[in-house]
C-alpha positions as CSV (number, residue, x, y, z in Angstrom):
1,X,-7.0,-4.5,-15.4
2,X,-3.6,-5.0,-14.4
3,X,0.3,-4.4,-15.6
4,X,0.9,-8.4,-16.6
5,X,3.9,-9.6,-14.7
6,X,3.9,-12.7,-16.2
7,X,1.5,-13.9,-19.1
8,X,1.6,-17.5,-17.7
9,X,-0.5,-16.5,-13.9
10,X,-3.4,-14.0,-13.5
11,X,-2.5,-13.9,-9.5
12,X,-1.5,-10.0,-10.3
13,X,-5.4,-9.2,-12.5
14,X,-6.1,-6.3,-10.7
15,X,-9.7,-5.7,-11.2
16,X,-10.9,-1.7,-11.9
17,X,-12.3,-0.8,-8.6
18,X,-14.2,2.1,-10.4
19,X,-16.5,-0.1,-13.0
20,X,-19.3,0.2,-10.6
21,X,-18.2,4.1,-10.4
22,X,-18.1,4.9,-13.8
23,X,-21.7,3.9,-14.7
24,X,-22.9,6.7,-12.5
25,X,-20.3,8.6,-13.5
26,X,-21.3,8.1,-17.5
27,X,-24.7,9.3,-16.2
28,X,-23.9,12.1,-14.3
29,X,-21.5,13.6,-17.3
30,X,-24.3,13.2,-19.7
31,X,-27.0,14.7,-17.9
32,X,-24.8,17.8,-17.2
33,X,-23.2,17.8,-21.1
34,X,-27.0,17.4,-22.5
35,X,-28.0,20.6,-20.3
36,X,-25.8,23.0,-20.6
37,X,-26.0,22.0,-24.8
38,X,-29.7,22.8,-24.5
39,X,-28.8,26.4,-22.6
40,X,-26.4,27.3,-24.9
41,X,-28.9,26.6,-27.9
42,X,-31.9,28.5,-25.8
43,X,-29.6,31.2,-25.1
44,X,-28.9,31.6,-28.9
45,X,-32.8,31.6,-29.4
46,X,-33.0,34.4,-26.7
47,X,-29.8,36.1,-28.8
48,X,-31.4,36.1,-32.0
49,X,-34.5,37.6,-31.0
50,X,-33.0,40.6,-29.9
51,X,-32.3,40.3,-26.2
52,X,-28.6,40.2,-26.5
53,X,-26.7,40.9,-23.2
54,X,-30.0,40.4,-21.2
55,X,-29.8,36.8,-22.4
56,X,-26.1,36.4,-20.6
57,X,-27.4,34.4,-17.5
58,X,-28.5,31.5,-19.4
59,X,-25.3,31.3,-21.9
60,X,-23.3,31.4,-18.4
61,X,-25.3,28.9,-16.6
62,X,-25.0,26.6,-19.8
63,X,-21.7,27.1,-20.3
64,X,-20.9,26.1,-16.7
65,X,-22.7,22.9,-16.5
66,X,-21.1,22.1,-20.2
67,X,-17.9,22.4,-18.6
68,X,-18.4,20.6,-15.4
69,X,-20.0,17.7,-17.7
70,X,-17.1,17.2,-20.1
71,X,-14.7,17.3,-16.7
72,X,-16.4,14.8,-15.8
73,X,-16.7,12.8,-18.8
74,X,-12.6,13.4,-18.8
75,X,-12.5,11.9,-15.5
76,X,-14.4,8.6,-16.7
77,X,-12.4,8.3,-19.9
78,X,-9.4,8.2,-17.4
79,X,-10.9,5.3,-15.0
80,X,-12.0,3.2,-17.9
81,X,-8.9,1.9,-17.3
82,X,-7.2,0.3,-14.4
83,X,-3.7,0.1,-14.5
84,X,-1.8,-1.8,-11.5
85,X,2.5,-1.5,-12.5
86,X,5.4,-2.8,-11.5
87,X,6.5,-1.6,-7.6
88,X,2.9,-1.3,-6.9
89,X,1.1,-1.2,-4.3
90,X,3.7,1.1,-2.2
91,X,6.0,-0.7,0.4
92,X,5.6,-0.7,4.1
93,X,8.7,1.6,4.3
94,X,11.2,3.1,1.4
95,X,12.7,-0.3,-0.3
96,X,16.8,-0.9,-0.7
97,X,18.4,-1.1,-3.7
98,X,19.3,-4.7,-4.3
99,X,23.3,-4.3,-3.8
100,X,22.6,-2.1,-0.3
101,X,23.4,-2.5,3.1
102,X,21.8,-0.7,6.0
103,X,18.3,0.0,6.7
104,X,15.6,2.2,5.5
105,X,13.5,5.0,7.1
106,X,10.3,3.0,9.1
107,X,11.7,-0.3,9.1
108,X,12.3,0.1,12.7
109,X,8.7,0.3,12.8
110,X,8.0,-3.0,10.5
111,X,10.8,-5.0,13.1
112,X,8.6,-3.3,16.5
113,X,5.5,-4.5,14.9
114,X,6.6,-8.2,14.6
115,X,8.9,-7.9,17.9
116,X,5.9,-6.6,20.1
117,X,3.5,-8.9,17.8
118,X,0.3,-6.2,18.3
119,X,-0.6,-3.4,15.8
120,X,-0.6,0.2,17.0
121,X,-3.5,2.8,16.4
122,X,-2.9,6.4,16.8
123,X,-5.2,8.1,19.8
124,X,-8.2,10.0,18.9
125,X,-7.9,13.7,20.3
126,X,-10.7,16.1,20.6
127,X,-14.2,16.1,22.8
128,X,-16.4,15.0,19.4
129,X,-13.8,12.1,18.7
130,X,-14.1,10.7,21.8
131,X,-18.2,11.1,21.7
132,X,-17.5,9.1,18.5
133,X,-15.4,6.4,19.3
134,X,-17.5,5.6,22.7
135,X,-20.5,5.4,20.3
136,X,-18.7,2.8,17.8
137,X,-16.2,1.4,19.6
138,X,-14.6,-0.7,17.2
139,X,-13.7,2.1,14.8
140,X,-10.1,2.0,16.8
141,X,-9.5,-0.8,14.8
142,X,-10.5,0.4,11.3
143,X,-7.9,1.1,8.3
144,X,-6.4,4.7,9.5
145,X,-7.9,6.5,6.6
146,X,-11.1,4.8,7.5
147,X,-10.6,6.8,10.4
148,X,-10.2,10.1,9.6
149,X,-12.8,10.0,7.0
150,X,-15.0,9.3,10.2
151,X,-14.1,11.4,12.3
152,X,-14.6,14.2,9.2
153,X,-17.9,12.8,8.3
154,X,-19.5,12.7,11.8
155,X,-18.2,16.4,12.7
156,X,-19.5,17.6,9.5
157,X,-22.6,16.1,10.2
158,X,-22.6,17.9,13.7
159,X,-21.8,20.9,12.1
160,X,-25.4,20.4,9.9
161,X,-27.3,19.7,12.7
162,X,-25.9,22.8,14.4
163,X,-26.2,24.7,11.4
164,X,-29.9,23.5,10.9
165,X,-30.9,24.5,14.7
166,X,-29.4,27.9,14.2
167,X,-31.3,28.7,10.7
168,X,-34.5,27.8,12.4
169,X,-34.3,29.6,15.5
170,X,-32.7,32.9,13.6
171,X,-35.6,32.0,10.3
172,X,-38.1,31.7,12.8
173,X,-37.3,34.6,15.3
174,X,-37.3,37.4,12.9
175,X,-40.3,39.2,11.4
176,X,-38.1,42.0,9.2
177,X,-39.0,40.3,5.4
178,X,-35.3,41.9,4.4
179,X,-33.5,40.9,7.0
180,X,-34.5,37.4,6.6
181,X,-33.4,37.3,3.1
182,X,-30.1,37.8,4.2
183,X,-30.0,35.2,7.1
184,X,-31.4,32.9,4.4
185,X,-28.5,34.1,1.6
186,X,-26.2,33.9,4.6
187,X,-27.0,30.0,5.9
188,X,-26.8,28.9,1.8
189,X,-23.5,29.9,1.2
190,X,-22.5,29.0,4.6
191,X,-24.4,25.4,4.0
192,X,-22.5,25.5,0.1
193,X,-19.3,25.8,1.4
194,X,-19.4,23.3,4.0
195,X,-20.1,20.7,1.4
196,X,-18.0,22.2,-1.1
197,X,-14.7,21.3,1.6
198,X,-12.0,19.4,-0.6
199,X,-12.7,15.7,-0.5
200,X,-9.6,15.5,-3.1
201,X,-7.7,14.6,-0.2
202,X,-9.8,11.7,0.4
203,X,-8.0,8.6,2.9
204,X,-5.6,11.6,3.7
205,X,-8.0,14.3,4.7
206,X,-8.3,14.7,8.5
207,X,-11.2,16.2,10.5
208,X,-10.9,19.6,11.5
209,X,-13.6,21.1,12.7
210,X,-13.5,21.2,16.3
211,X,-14.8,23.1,19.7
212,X,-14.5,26.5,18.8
213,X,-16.5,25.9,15.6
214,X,-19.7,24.7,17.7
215,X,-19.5,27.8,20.2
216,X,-19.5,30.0,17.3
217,X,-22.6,28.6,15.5
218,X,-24.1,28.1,18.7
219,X,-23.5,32.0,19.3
220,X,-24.7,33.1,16.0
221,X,-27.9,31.3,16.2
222,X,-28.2,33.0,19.7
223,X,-27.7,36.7,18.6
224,X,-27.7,36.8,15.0
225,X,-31.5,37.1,14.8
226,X,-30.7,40.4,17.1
227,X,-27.4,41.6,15.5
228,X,-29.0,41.6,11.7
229,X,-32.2,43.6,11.6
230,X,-29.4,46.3,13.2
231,X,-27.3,46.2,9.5
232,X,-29.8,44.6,7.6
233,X,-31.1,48.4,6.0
234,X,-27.8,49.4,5.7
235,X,-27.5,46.2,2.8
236,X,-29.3,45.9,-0.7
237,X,-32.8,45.5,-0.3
238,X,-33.0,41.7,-1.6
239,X,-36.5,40.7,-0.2
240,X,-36.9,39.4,-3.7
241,X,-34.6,36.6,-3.3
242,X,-35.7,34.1,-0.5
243,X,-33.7,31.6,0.5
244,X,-35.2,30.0,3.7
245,X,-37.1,27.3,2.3
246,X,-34.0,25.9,-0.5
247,X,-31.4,26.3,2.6
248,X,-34.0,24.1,4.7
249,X,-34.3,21.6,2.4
250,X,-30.1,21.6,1.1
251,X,-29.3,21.1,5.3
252,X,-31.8,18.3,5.5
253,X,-30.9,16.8,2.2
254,X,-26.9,17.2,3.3
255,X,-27.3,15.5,6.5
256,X,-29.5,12.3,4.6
257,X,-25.8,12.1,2.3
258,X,-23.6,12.4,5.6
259,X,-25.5,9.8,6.9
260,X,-25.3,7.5,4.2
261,X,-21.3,8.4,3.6
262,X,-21.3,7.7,7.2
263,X,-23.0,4.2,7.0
264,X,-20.5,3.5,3.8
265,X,-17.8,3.9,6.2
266,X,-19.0,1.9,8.9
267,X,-19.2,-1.4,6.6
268,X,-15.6,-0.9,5.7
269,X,-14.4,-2.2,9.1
270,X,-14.5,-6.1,10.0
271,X,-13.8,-5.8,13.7
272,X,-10.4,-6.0,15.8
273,X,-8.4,-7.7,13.6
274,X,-5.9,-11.1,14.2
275,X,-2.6,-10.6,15.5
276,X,-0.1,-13.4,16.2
277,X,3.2,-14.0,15.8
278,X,5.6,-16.6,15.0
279,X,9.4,-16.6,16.1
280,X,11.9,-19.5,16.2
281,X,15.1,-19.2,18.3
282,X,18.3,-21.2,18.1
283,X,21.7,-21.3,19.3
284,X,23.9,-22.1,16.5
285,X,28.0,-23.0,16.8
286,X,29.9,-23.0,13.4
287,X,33.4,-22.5,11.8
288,X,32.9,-20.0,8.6
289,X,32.3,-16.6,8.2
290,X,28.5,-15.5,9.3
291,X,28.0,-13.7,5.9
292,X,28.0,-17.4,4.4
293,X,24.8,-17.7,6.2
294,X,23.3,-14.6,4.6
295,X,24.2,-15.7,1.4
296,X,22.6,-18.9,1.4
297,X,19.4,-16.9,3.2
298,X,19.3,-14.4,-0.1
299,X,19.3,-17.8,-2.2
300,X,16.6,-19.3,-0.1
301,X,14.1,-16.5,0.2
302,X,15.0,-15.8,-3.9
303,X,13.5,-19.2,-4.3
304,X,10.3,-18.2,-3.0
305,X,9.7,-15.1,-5.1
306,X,6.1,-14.6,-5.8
307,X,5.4,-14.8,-9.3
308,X,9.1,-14.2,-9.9
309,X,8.9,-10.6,-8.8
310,X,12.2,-9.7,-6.1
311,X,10.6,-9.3,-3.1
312,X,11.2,-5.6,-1.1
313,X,14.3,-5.3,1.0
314,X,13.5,-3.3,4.6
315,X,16.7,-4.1,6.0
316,X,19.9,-5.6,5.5
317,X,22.7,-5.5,8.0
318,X,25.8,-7.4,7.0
319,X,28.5,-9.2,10.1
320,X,31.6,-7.1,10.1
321,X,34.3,-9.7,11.0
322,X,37.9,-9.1,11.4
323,X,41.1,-10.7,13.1
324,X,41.2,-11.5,16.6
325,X,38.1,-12.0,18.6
326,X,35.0,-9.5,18.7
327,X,31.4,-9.7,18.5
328,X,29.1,-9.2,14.9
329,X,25.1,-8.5,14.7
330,X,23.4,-8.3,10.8
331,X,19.8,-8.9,9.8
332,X,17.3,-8.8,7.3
333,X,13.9,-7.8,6.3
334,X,12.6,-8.6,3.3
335,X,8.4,-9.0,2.1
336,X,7.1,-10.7,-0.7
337,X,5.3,-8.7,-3.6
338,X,1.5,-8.4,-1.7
339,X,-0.9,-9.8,-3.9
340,X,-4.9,-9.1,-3.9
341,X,-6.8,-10.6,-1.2
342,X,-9.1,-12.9,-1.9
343,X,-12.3,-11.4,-1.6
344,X,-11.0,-9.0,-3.9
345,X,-13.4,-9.5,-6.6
346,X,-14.7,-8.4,-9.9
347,X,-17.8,-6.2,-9.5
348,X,-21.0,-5.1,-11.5
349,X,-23.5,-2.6,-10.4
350,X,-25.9,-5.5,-9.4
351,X,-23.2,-7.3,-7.3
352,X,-22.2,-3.7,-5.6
353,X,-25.6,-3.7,-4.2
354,X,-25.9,-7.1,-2.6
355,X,-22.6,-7.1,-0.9
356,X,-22.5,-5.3,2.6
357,X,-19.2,-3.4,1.7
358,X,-19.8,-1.7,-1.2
359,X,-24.2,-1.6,-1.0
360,X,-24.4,2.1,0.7
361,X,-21.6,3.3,-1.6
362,X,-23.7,2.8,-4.6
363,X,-26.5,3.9,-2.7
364,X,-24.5,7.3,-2.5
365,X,-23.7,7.4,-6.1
366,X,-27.3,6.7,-6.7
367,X,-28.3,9.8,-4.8
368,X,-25.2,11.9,-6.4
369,X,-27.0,11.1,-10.0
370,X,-30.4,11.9,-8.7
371,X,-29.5,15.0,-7.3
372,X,-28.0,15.9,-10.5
373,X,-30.4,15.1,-12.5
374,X,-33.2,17.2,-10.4
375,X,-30.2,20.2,-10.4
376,X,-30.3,19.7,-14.3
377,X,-34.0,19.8,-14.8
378,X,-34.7,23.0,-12.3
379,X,-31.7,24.7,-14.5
380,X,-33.1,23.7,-17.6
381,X,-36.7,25.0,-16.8
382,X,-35.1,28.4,-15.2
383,X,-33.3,29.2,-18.6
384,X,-36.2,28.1,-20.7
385,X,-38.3,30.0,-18.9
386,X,-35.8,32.5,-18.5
387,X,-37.4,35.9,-20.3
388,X,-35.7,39.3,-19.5
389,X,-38.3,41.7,-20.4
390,X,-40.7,39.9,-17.8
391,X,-38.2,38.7,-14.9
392,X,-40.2,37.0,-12.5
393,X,-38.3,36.3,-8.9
394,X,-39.5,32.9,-8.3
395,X,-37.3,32.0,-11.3
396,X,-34.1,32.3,-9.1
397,X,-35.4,30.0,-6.9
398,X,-35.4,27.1,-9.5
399,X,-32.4,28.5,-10.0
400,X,-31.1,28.2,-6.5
401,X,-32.9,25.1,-5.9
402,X,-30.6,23.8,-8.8
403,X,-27.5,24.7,-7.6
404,X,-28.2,23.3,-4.2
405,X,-29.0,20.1,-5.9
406,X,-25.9,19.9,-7.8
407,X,-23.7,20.8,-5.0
408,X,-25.3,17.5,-3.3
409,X,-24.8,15.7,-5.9
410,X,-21.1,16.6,-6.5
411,X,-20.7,16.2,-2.8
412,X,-22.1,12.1,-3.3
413,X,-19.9,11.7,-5.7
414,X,-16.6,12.6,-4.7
415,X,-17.3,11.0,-1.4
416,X,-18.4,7.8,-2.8
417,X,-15.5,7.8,-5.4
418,X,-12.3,8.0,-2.0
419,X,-14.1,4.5,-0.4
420,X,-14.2,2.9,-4.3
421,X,-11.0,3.2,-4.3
422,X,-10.1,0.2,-1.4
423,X,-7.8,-2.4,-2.2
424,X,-7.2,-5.4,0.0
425,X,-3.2,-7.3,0.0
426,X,-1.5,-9.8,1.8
427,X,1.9,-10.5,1.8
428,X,4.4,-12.3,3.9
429,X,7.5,-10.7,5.7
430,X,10.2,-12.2,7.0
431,X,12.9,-11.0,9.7
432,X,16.3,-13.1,10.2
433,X,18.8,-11.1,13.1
434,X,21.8,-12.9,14.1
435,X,24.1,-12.2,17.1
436,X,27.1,-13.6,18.4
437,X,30.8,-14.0,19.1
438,X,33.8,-15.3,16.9
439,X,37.6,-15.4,16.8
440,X,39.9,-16.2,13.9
441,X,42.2,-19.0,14.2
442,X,44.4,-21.0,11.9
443,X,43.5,-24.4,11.5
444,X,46.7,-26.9,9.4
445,X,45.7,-30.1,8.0
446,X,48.7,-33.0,7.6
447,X,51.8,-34.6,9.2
448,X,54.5,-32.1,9.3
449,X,57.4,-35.2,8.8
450,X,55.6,-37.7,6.7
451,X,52.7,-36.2,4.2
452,X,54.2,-34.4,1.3
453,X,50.8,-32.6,1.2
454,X,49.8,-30.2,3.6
455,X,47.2,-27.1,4.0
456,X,46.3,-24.4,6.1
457,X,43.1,-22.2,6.4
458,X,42.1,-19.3,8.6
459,X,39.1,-20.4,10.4
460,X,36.4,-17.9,11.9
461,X,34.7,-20.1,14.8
462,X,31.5,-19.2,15.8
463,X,30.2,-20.4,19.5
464,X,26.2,-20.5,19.9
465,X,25.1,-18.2,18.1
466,X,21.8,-16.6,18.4
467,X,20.0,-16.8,15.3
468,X,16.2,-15.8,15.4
469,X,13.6,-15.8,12.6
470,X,9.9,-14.3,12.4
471,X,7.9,-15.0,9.9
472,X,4.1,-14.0,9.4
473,X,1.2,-13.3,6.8
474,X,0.3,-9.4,6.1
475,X,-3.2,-7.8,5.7
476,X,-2.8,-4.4,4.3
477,X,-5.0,-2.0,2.8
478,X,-4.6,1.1,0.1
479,X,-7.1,4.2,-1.1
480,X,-5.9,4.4,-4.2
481,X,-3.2,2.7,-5.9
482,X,-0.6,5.5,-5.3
483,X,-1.5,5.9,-1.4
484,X,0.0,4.3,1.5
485,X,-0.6,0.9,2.4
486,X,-1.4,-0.1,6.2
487,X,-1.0,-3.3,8.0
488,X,-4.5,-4.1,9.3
489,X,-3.5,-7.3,10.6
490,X,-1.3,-10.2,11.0
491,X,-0.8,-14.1,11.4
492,X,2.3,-16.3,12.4
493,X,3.8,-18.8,10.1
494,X,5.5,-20.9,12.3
495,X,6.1,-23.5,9.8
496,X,8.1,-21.1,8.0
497,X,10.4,-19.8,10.5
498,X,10.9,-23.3,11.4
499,X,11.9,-24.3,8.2
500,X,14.3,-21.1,7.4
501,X,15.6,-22.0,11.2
502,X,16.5,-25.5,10.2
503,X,18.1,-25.1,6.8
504,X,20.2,-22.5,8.0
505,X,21.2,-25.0,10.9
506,X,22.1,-27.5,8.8
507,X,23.7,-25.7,5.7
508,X,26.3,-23.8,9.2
509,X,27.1,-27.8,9.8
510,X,27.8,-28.6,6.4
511,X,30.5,-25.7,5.4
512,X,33.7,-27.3,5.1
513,X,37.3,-25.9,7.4
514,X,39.3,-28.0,5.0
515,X,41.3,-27.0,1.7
516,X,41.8,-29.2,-0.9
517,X,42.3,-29.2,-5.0
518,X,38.6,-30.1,-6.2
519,X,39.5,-29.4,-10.3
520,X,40.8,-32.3,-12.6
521,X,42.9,-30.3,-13.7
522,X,44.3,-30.1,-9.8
523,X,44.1,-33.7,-9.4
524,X,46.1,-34.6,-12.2
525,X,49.2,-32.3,-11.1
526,X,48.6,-33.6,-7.9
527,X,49.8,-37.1,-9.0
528,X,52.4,-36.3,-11.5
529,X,53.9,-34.2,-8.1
530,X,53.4,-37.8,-6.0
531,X,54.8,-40.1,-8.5
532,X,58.4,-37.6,-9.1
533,X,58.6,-37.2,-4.7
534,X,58.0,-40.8,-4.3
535,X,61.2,-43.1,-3.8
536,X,61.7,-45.1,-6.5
537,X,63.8,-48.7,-6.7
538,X,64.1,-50.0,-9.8
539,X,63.8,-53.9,-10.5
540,X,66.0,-55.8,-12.4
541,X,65.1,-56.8,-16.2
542,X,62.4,-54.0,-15.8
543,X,62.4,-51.1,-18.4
544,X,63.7,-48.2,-16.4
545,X,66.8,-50.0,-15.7
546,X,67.0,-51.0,-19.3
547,X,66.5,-47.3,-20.7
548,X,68.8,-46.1,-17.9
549,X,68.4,-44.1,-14.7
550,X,67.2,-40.6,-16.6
551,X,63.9,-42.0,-18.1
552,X,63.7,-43.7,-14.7
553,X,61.4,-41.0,-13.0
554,X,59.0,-40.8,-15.8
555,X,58.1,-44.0,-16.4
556,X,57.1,-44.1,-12.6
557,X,54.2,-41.8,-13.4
558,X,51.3,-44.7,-12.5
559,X,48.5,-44.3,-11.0
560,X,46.2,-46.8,-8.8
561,X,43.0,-48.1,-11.4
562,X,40.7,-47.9,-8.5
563,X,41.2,-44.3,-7.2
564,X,44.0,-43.0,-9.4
565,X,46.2,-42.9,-6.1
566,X,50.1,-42.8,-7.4
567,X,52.0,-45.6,-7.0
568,X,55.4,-46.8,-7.6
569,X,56.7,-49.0,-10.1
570,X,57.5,-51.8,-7.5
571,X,54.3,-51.0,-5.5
572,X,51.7,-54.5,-6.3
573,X,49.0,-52.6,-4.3
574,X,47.6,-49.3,-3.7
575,X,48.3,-48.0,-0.1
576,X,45.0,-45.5,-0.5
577,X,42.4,-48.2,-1.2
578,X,44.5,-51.7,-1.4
579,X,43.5,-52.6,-4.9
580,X,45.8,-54.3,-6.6
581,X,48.0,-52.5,-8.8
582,X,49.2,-54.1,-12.1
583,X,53.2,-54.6,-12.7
């Protein structure tokens, strides 16, 4: 689910990306709770019949998987819920503060992006990335974490196959029963760890297994099988414990989940992806201050909101204008709150499987449970069958055979769980930059001898301006609602910048160089100050030459019925519209 922004629109209904996930995770956390339960209980049976400490192997065993089982179970109760807040997904670059001027860190980057109109993809280094991106070419174009995950995925996956030729060659080229034991405990652990490589890092993990790594397996499966039999009877005799046949059977089963991981990954790309911009260019001449046009562009683009939410602020230059004549710049950046893509859906576990994207994802989750379900039964049978007065060696190897299993199917999981995590926005970002030339004047309004009325304003002219706009539609992606999000590709909206281009034309024209009382209030001292400066000639028999000259003025005070103009009390019509004006 999602943080509701606004109760009224489901636009921002996140779906949970890990319902799918958390159904094999349910299973998973049960199977391993259940057994390590039924260890603990059969290593109290073994307790209570007087084995005591021999019985320790089982109690640990249980208690591990018991432990790894409710950690898991923790981890499900956490993803039941998916929670999508406000100022999520991260911006493109760190956002302004709404009152701020300047720019942020990487919103040069956003500006280059729409000015060169093409995305840029960092070069794959290294001998095995460049086998890989010959081999699919159109991974260049992939998400970035998409990316590294492959390039991680298909040198691991080299790394097995090496690791597989040089077990064979060194299983196979030595005779010594002892020595072999250690080449086979030696390969297992080596074949552990190399699963057991954080994948907590996920989108952010990058591959690092390179040249040197090959020449050294390559070199250990050319002289180990000679350099071991050497040391091999200075070691613990621990013919007992053979390995070979579980590390054959953990490398092949590891490179069949590479593989698969590997063919997860490959769906999550959809080819190069569109990238066209629109600009609009105009000279524009004016007489008002250039931060009259950024106000009325913070209005506009406030108007557009997406579901009310502020959009995020890149950039945000202000003109610096002063006296005289000089030149200004400002600009802004601003992108609308990204909302879910379309095709982001609500999924089930039958749904997961039909679509192309997310089919060999569940595909490895499948194989994570099945592996740990086989690890769980081998364990279970090695601790029931577990007896320390008759210790029989081919018990460790269901007991190897089970920790192989459940490495595999920890591995599936965790690898499965980074690609769950994908979430598809789009957005639009706009860019407004302005450049040009001004210098202050004073500009007076009224005859100097005749109007009693006069004004003066100081006037910024503006001559042609260049104001430019780009506008365009975002695709971005994010692994995981706290990662980064990446442009993946981008689309023009020429009717937009057209329409910011035009509006801000017209609302330069519009801006008056004038001064003038607007208020009632201003209007109505403005006549009362006509009517006492205008000349006044009494007529005979009229009232202000009855009540004498001192009332004279006041009585004047008339005003025009049409237009309120003032008038004078011998005036018979009004010299503003030429109405006629009662006596």
């Amino acid at each position: 689910m999602s943080y509701e922004y606004n109760a009224d629109s489901q636009r921002m209904d996140f779906p949970n990306p890990l319902y799918v996930e958390n159904w094999f995770l349910a299973g998973t956390s049960a199977l391993l709770t259940l057994g390590g339960l039924t260890l603990l209980i059969v290593s109290r049976g073994s307790m209570s019949h007087g084995h005591g400490m021999q019985s320790m192997l089982p109690l640990l065993i249980g208690l591990g998987l018991l432990v790894t089982g409710l950690r898991k179970g923790r981890r499900l109760f956490l993803q039941l819920r998916f929670f999508f807040g406000r100022g999520l997904p991260a911006g493109l670059a760190p956002e302004l503060a709404p009152d701020a001027v300047g720019k942020t860190t990487h919103s040069d980057e956003i500006k280059e992006t729409l000015r060169q109109n093409a995305l840029t993809y960092p070069e794959p280094g290294g001998p095995l990335n460049g086998l890989l991106y010959a081999w699919i070419r159109e991974l260049i174009f992939a998400p970035r974490p998409v990316q590294h995950i492959a390039q991680r995925q298909f040198q691991t996956g080299i790394v097995i196959v090496v690791t597989l030729v040089s077990f064979l060659i060194a299983w196979l080229g030595l005779s010594d029963r002892q020595a072999s034991a250690w080449i086979g405990l030696f390969y297992f652990g080596f074949s552990v760890a190399l699963l057991l490589r954080p994948l907590e890092a996920g989108a952010a993990a990058k591959a690092d297994v390179g040249l040197r790594g090959l020449i050294v397996l390559v070199l250990m499966a050319i002289f180990g099988p000679v350099l071991l039999p050497m040391v091999s009877h200075a070691l613990p005799d621990i013919g007992w414990l053979s390995l070979e046949t579980q590390t054959l059977f953990l490398l092949l089963a590891a490179l069949a989940s590479v593989g698969m991981y590997f063919l997860a990954l490959m769906n999550q790309m959809s080819g190069p992806p569109a990238t066209n911009m629109a600009r609009e260019q105009t000279s524009l001449s004016m007489n008002c201050h250039p931060k009259q046009l950024m106000d009325e562009l913070d209005r506009t683009l406030q108007d557009d909101w997406v579901e009310r939410i502020p959009n995020r602020r890149y950039a945000r230059i202000l003109p610096l204008v002063g006296g005289g004549v000089g030149t200004f710049q400002a600009e802004l950046v601003e992108e609308t709150q990204p909302l879910p893509a379309a095709e982001q859906r609500r999924l089930d576990v039958a749904s997961a499987f039909r679509l192309p994207r997310f089919r060999w994802i569940a595909w490895l989750d499948v194989a994570g449970l099945s592996f740990t379900a086989l690890a769980t039964a081998w364990i279970l049978v090695f601790g029931v069958r577990f007896d320390p007065a008759t210790l029989e060696p081919r018990l460790f190897s269901l007991l190897t055979f089970g920790l192989a299993m459940l490495t595999l199917g920890s591995y599936c999981v965790r690898a499965g769980h980074v690609l769950w995590q994908r979430f598809d926005f789009t957005s639009r970002v706009v860019w407004v930059e302005m450049q040009g030339n001004y210098q202050s004047a004073r500009m007076d309004v009224g005859n100097t001898f005749n109007d009693r009325v006069k004004t003066e304003k100081q006037v910024i002219n503006i001559e042609t301006m260049t104001l430019r706009v780009w506008a365009a539609e975002l695709d971005s992606v994010i692994f995981g609602k706290d990662s980064v999000r990446l442009v993946t590709g981008l689309r023009g909206l020429p009717v937009l910048a057209r329409q910011l281009v035009d509006h801000l034309t017209a609302f330069a024209q519009e801006q008056s160089v004038i001064v003038a009382p607007t208020s009632k209030t201003d209007l109505q001292k403005a006549a009362l100050l006509g009517s006492l400066n205008h000349p006044v000639a009494p007529a005979a028999g009229s009232l202000a030459a009855t009540v004498g000259p001192a009332h004279g003025p006041a009585i004047a005070a008339l005003g025009c019925p049409s237009c309120a103009t003032p008038v004078g009390m011998g005036d018979r019509f009004c010299g503003n519209c030429g109405s006629a004006v009662s006596t």
